[in-house]
Every structure is written in structure tokens, then in C-alpha cells.
C-alpha positions in Angstrom: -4.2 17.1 18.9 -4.0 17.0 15.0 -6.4 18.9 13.1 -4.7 20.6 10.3 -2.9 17.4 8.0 -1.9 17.1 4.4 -2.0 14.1 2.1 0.3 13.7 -0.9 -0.6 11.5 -3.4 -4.0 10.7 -4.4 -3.9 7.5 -6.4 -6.3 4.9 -6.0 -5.2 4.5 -2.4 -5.0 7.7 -1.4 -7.8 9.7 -3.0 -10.1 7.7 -0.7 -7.8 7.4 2.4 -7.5 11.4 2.2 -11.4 11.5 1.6 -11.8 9.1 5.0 -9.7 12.4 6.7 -12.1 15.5 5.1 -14.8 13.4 6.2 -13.5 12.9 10.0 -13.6 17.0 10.0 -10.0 17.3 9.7 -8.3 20.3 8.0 -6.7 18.6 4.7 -4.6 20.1 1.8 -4.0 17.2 -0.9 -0.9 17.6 -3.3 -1.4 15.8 -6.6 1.4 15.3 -9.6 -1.5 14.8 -11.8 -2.8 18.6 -10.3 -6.4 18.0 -12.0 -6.8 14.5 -10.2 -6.1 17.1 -6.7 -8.6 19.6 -7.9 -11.4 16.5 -8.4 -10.6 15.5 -5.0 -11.6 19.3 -3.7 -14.3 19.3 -4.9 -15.2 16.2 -4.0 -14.4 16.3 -0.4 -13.7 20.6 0.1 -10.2 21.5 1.7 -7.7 22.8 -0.8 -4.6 21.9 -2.6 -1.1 23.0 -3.4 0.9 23.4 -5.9 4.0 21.8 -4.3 4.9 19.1 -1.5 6.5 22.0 0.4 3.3 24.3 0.2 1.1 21.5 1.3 3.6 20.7 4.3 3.1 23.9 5.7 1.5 24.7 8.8 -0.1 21.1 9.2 0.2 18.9 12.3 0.5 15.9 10.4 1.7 14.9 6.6 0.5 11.7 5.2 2.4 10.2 1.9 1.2 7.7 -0.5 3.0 7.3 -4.1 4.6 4.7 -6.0 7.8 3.3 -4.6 11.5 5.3 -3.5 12.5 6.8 -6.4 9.0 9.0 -6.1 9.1 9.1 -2.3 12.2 10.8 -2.4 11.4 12.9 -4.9 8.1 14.4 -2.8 9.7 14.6 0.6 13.8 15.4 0.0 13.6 16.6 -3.9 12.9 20.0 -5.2 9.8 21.8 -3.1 9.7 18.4 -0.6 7.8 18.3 2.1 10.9 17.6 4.9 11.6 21.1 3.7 8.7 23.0 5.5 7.6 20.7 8.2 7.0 22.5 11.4 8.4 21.2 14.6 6.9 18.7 16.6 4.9 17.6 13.3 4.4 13.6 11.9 5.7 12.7 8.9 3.6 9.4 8.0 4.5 7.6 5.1 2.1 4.7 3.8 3.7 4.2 0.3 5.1 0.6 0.0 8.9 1.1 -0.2 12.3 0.5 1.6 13.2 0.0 5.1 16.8 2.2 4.0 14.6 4.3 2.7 11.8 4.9 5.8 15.1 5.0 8.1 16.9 8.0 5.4 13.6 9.9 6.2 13.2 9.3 10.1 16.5 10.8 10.3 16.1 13.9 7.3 12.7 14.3 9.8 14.7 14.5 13.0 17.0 17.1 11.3 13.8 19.1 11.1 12.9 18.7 14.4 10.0 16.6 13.3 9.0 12.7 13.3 8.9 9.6 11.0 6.3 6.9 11.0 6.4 4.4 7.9 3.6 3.6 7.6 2.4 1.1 4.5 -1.0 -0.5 4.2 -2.9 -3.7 3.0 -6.3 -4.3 1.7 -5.9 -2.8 -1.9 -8.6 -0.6 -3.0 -11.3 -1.8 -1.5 -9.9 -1.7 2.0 -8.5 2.1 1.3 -12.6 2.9 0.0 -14.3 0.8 3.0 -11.6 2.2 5.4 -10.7 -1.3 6.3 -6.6 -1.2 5.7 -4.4 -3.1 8.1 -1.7 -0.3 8.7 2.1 -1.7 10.2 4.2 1.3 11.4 7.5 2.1 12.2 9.0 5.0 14.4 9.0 6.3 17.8 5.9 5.2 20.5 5.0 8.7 21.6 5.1 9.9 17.4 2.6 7.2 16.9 0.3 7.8 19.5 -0.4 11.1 18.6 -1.4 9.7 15.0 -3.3 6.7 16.1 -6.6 8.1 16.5 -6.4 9.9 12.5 -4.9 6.2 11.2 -7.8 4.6 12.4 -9.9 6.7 10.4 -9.1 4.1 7.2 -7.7 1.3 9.6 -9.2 -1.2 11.3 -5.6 -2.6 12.2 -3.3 0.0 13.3 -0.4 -1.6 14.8 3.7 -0.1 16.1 5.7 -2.7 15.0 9.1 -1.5 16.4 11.8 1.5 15.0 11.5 3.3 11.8 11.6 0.5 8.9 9.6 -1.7 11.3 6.4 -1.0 9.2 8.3 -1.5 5.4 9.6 -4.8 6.8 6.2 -6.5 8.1 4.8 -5.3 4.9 7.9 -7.1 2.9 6.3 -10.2 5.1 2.9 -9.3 3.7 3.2 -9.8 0.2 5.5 -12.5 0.6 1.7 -14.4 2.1 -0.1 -12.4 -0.3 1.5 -13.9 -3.5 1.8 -17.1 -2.2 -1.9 -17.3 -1.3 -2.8 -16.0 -4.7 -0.8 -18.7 -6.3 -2.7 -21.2 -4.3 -5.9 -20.2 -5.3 -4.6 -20.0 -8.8 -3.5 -23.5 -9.1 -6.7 -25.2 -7.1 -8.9 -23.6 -9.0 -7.2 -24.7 -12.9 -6.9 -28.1 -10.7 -10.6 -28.0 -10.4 -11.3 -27.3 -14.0 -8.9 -29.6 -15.3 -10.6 -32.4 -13.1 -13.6 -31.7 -14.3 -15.0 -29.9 -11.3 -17.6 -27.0 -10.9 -14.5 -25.3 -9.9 -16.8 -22.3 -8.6 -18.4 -25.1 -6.1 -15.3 -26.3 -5.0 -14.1 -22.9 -3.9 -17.0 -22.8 -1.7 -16.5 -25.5 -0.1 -12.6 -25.2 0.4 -13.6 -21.4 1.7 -15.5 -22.7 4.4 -12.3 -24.9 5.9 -8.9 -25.1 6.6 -7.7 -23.8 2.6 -9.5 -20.6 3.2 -7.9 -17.4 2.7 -8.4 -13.5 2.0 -7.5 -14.2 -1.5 -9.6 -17.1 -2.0 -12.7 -15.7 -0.3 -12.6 -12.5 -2.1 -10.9 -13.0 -5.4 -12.0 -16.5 -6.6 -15.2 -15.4 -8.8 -13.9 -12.2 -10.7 -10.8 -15.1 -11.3 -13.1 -18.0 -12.3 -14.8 -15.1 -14.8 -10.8 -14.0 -16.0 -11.6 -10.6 -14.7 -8.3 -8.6 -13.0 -9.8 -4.7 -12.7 -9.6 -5.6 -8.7 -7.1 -2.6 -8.1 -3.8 -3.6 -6.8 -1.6 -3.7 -10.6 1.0 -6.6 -11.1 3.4 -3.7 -12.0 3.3 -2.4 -8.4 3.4 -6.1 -6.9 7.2 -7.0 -8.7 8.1 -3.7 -7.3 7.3 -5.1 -3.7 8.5 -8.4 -4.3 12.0 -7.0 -5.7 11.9 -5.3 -2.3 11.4 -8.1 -0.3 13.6 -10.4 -1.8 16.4 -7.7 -2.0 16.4 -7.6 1.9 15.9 -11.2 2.4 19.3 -11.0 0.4 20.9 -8.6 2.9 19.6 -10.5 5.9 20.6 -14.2 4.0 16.9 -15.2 4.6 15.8 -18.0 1.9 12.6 -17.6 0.1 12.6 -19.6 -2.9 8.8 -19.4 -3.1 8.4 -16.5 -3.2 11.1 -15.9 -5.9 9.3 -18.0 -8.4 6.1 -15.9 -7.9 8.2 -13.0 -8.7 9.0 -14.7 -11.9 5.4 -15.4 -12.5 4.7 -11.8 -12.3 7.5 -11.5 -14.8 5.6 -13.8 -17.2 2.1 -11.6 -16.8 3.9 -8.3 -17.5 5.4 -10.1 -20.6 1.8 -11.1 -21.3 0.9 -7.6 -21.3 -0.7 -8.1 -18.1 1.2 -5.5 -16.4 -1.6 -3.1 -15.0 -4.1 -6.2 -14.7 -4.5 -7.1 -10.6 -2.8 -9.7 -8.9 -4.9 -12.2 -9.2 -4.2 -12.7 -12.6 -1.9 -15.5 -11.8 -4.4 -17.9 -12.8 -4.3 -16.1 -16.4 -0.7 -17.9 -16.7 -2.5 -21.0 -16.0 -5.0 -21.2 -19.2 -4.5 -24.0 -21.5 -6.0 -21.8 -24.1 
């Protein structure tokens, strides 16, 4: 049974997903870069932190990871102070950061070495999904490694699914945001279509919402993008960085995805607007006439 875990990075997906584990009664160290962001979360939520990956690692059952992309992933678990370093044997590395499968299969492997296990482990629902503890959750690794961390996934899950071997997880996500952007872009265009057509574009949203054009996106993202609002969490920045991982293993496995290459150079066109921390959503802001 895991009681004792620890939860490295606390950004705006893991502050709350770590919170969702303090408040299940499990026994959480956090590890922060930004150490005061880790000492807000104490003493929001009790448990303690450490000073290092390594030092949060210690002694715990379980160690959940959640930071920007490989380059910090590696640095956390392999780096200086990681947390491979100290995990006990016969405990779960889970990794819900967004990054490569080569990458989730490097640290099933630096885990084995340890006598531990791998589970990547990377999310969907944004922010409010990681605060409602509604995140669909697509991992990779070993069947009897997931079943023991099941039951503390599905404290911010409501979909907790093994999709195969380690990189399994990183790979259904690549096929995520490849539906993602192209649902966004939908939404995008229909609704400068509407305006331009002289529609109450906020009306004809409804209405498409309740049929066959209804989406995630379009349900949930169609007002704030009507009002040219993107605060909605999930930053353009970090979306390229996905989408540059997708479409550099489509290239590997000679799978075509010419749609989803041109959002990527949409993207492109928002950071160049500036729009680089604005959310996803903010597709549509290429779209203005004015």
C-alpha cells in the first residue's frame, strides 16, 4: 500500500494535483525549483518539503513528477541530487510531465537499474481538470507497477487508463494534442465565420454545442474566446513544445500529419504576436481583422 509519496514540481498542474494527495491523507514531501512556491504549498496543505529531488525521493512508496518537458525531467530525476538516485526498491516512479516516449523508456530502464519502476504518466484537462481532479491520465509501464498506483491516480483522475509499455502513456498523449489543436482551430475558424457572417456568433455556438460540431474545446472555451480572453491555463509556449514532440515521432514512424503541422505554425504566429504565455485558445486571436 502507498502512503508515504513525493511530488516534484508544483506548477499550475501540480500544486493542486499534490494538494488532491495531502488531502487523500497520504504522507507528501513536495520538491519545488522555485523553493518559496514549495513552502506556500506546506502551508497550504501540511507535509514538508526538501531541498533536493534526492531528499524528497527518500523513503517514499511512490514519486510523482510534473515539470516542463525533457531537458527539466532529466535534470530532476538523472541530474545532480535526482530522484532515481535515492529511490528505494520496490518503489513507483510516476511521471506526468508531457515529454518523450525515448525519454519515459531512458527512465523505465535508469528505474529498473534501481530496482524500482517507471510509469509515464502525462495528463489532460489543463488547470481546471488538475484543481477539479478531473484529469484523464494515459500511462505507460508494467501492469502490476500500475496497479499498485491506481488507487492514488485516481485521486485527480477520473480516467486512469494502462495503455501498453513504458512510452505508451507519452504516445497517446502525442495523439491528444494532435485532437486538441485541431479542435481549437475549429472552433476558432466557426466562430470568426460567424462574425464575419453577421451572426450572434455567441448563439451560434450554442446551437452547434448541442449537435454533431460539439467538442471539449468548444463547450468550454468559446465565451472567454468570443470576449478575446486566454488566462485559461494551458500557455501556447508549452503547446509547440508538445506539438514539436508529436510531429518529431510521427517523423520517426513516417506517419503524415499535415494538419496538425500548420497548427504548429499557427502557434508559431501567436508566440511571434507575443502571445506566447496566453492559452491555447488564442488561435482565434490570429483570426481578428483588426
Amino acid at each position: 500500500m502507498i502512503s508515504r509519496v513525493a511530488f516534484i514540481g508544483l506548477g499550475v498542474m501540480g500544486y493542486p494535483m499534490a494538494g488532491h494527495l495531502a488531502r487523500a491523507g497520504l504522507e507528501v514531501t513536495v520538491y519545488n525549483r522555485t523553493g518559496a512556491k514549495a513552502e506556500a504549498w506546506v502551508k497550504e496543505y501540511g507535509g514538508r518539503h526538501a531541498a533536493t529531488p534526492a531528499l524528497a525521493a527518500e523513503d517514499a512508496d511512490a514519486v510523482f513528477l510534473c515539470v516542463g518537458n525533457d531537458q527539466d525531467l532529466h535534470q530532476v530525476t538523472l541530474g545532480e541530487d535526482g530522484a532515481v538516485s535515492t529511490l528505494a526498491a520496490g518503489a513507483v516512479l510516476v511521471d506526468h510531465t508531457t515529454a518523450s516516449a525515448t525519454m519515459a523508456r531512458t527512465l523505465d530502464d535508469a528505474c529498473r537499474e534501481q530496482g524500482a519502476h517507471f510509469i509515464d504518466a502525462p495528463v489532460s484537462g489543463g488547470q481546471q481538470g488538475a484543481e477539479n481532479g478531473q484529469l484523464s491520465v494515459m500511462c505507460g509501464g508494467e501492469d502490476a507497477a500500475f496497479e499498485r498506483v491506481a488507487p492514488v491516480l485516481d485521486h485527480y483522475g477520473k480516467s486512469v487508463v494502462l495503455m501498453g509499455p513504458a512510452g505508451s502513456g507519452q504516445l497517446t498523449k502525442m495523439a491528444n494534442q494532435i485532437c486538441v489543436g485541431a479542435a481549437i482551430q475549429g472552433v476558432a475558424e466557426a466562430i470568426a465565420f460567424a462574425r464575419d457572417a453577421g451572426l450572434d456568433a455567441e448563439k451560434a455556438m450554442q446551437v452547434i454545442g448541442a449537435g454533431a460540431g460539439s467538442s471539449w474545446q468548444l463547450l468550454n472555451r468559446h465565451q472567454t474566446m468570443i470576449a478575446d480572453e486566454y488566462e485559461h491555463g494551458f500557455a501556447v509556449d508549452w503547446m509547440r513544445k508538445d506539438l514539436m514532440i508529436c510531429l518529431a515521432e510521427a517523423n520517426r514512424t513516417g506517419t503524415p500529419l499535415p494538419v496538425t503541422a500548420q497548427i504548429n505554425e499557427f502557434y508559431k504566429d501567436i508566440q511571434a504576436m507575443g502571445g506566447g504565455r496566453w492559452d491555447t485558445s488564442s488561435l482565434l486571436r490570429r483570426l481578428r481583422r483588426d
